[in-house]
C-alpha positions as CSV (number, residue, x, y, z in Angstrom):
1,X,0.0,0.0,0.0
2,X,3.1,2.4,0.8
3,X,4.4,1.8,-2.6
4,X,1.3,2.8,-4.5
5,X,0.8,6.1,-2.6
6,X,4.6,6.7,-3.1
7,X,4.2,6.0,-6.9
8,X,0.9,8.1,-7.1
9,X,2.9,11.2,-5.0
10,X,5.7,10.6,-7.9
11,X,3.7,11.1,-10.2
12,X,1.6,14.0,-9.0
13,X,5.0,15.8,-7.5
14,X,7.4,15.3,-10.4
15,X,6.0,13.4,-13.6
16,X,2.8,15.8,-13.6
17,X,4.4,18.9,-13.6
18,X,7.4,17.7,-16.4
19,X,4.7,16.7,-18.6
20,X,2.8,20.1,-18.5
21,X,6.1,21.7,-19.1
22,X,6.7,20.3,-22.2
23,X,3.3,21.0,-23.6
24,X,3.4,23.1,-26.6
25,X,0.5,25.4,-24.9
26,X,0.6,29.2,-26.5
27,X,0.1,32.5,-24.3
28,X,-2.3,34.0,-26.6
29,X,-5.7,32.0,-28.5
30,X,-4.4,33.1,-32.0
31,X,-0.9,30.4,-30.6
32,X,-3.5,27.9,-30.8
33,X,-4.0,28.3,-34.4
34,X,-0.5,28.2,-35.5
35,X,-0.2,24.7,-33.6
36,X,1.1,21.9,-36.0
37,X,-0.4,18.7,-35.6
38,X,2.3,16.9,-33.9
39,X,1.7,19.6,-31.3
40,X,-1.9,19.2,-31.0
41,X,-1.4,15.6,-31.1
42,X,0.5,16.0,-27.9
43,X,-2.2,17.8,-26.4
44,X,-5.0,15.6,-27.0
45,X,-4.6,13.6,-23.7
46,X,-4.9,17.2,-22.1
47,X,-7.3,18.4,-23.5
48,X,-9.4,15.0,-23.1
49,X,-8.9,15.0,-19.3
50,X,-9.9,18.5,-18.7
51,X,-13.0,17.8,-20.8
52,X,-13.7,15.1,-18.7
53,X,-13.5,16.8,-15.6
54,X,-15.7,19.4,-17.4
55,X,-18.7,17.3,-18.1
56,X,-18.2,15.6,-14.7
57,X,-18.4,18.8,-13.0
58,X,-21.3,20.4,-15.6
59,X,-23.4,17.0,-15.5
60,X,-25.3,17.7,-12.0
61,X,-26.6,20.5,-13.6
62,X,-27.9,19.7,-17.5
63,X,-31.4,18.8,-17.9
64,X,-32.5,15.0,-17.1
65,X,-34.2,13.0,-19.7
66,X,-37.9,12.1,-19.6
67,X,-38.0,8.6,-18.5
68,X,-41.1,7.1,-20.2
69,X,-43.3,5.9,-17.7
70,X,-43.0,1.7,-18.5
71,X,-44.8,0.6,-15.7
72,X,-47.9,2.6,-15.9
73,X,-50.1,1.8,-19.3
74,X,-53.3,3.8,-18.4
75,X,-51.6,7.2,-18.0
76,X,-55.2,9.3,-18.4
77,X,-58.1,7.6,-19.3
78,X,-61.1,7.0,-16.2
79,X,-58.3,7.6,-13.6
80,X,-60.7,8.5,-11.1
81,X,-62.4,4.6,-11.5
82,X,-60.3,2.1,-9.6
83,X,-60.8,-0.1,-12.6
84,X,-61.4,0.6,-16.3
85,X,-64.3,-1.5,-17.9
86,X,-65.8,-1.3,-21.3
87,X,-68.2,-3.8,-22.6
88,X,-69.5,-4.2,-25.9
89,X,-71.9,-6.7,-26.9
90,X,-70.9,-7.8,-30.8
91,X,-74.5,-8.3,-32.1
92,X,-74.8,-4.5,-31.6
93,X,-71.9,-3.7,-34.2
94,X,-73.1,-2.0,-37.5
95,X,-69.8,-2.2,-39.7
96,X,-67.9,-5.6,-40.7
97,X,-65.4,-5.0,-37.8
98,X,-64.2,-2.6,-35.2
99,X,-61.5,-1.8,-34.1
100,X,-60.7,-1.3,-30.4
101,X,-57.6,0.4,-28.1
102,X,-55.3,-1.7,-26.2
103,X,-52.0,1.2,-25.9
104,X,-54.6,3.6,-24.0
105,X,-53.3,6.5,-25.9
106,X,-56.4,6.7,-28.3
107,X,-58.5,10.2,-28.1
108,X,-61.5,8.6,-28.9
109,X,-60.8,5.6,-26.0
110,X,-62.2,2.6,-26.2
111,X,-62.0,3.2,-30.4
112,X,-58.5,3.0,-31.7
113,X,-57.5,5.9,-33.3
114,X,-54.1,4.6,-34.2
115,X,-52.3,6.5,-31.4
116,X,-50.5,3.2,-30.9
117,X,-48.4,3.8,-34.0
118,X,-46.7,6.9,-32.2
119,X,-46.5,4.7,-28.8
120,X,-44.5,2.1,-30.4
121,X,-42.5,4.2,-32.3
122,X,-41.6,6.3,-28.8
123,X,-41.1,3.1,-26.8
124,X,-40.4,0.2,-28.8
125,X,-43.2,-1.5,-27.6
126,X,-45.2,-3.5,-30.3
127,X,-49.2,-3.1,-29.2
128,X,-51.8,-3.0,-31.5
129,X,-55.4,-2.9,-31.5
130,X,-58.1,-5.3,-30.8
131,X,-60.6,-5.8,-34.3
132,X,-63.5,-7.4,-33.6
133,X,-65.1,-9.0,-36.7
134,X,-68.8,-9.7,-37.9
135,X,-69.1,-13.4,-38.9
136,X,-70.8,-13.3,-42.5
137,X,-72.8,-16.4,-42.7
């Protein structure tokens, strides 16, 4: 354990500070643009670090992304129900077939509207509607 810390105190004290000396870094920002490569080359490790330690230090603060809410599927419709019931008898139908929301993002809930399409597409999910279908005898 005493050799690491005496290795990582070498480093800090002596290595650290020779390496920054050597680094082609100009007093003024139009130094920067007269850089050759092999100069910026030997900057890029540098440069990489303290952008690191800039997005480490920035990160805290940058806006979080939504999480889509997986767990929840009804996110709107009859919340104030403690159960969300629709029942349609099939004799009562007057078209060939129907067509009937099972993503619960359809305006017109309990008839698909084809809101799933944009549900899928935002979280991968594969739901589709229910078609009920006249029997023609």
């Amino acid at each position: 354990m005493m050799m690491m810390l005496e290795s990582i105190s070498r480093i800090i004290k002596v290595q650290l500070p020779a390496y920054l000396k050597r680094l082609p870094i100009p007093e003024t920002l139009t130094g920067f643009a007269k850089l050759t490569v092999s100069e910026w080359l030997r900057l890029l490790p540098l440069l990489g670090i303290l952008a690191l330690l800039g997005y480490i230090t920035i990160r805290p603060f940058l806006p979080k992304k939504k999480k889509q809410k997986d767990s929840l599927i009804n996110l709107k419709i009859q919340k104030e129900n403690p159960k969300v019931v629709n029942e349609i008898d099939i004799e009562d139908l007057n078209s060939p077939s129907a067509c009937y929301c099972r993503c619960w993002r359809s305006k017109t809930f309990p008839v698909c509207d084809k809101s799933h399409i944009k549900h899928n597409e935002l979280t991968g999910d594969n739901v589709g509607p229910l078609i009920l279908k006249k029997k023609v005898l």
